[in-house]
N, C-alpha and C positions, 0 to 999 in steps of 0.2 A: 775813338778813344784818344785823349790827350795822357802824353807823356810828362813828366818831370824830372828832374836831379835835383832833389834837399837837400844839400849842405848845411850842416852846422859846424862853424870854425869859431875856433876860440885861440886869435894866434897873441903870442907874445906881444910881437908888437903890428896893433892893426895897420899902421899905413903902408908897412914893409908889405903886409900880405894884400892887400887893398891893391897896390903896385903892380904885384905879380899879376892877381888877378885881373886886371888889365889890360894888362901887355900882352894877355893870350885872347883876349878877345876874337881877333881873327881867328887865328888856333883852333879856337872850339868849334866855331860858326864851320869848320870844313869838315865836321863831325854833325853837322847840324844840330851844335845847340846856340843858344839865346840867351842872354843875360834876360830874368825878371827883375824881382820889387826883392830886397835886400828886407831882411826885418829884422830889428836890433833889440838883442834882451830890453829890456825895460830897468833891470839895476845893473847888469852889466855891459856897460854902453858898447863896448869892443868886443863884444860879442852877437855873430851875428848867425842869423838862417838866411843863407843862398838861396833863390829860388829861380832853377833855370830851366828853361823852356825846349823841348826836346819833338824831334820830327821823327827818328826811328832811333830806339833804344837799345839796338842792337851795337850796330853806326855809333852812339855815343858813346857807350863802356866804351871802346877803342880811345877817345879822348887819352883815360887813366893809365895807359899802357902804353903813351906816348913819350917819347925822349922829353920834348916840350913841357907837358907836365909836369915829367919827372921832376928839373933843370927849374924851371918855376917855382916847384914846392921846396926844393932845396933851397932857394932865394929866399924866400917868404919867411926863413925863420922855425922856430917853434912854433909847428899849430897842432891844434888838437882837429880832427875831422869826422864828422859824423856823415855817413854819404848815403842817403834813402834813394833809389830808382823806383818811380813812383810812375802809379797808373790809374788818372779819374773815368769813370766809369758812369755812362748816363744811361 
């Protein structure tokens, strides 16, 4: 079974939060997630669905509950977040 986290963000201002999101890269990866493929509204260009790649879903929710996070999301600004824990099924 493959894992995911959908994020849909809709921040104020996208590069403040593009930034953040970033700079935590390591951060996640010690949670075992992954940056995917980024897909961006179609009318609203600063609007985007996350799509990151997860090895155990358990291990990742811990990510959201991290100081890091926390401290990140403060940075980023006004966003709005939609957060799916997702599971493809073959």
């Amino acid at each position: 079974m493959k894992n995911s986290i959908l994020i849909r963000v809709e921040p104020e201002n996208f590069q403040q939060w593009r930034t953040e999101h970033d700079a935590c890269r390591l951060a996640r990866e010690e949670y075992g997630i992954t940056d995917g493929p980024f897909y961006f509204d179609e009318i609203e260009h600063t609007h985007a669905l996350v799509h990151l790649h997860v090895q155990d879903m358990e291990k990742a929710r811990g990510w959201f509950t991290d100081p890091r996070f926390k401290q990140a999301a403060e940075r980023a600004g006004n966003v709005r977040r939609e957060i799916w824990f997702a599971q493809v099924k073959e």
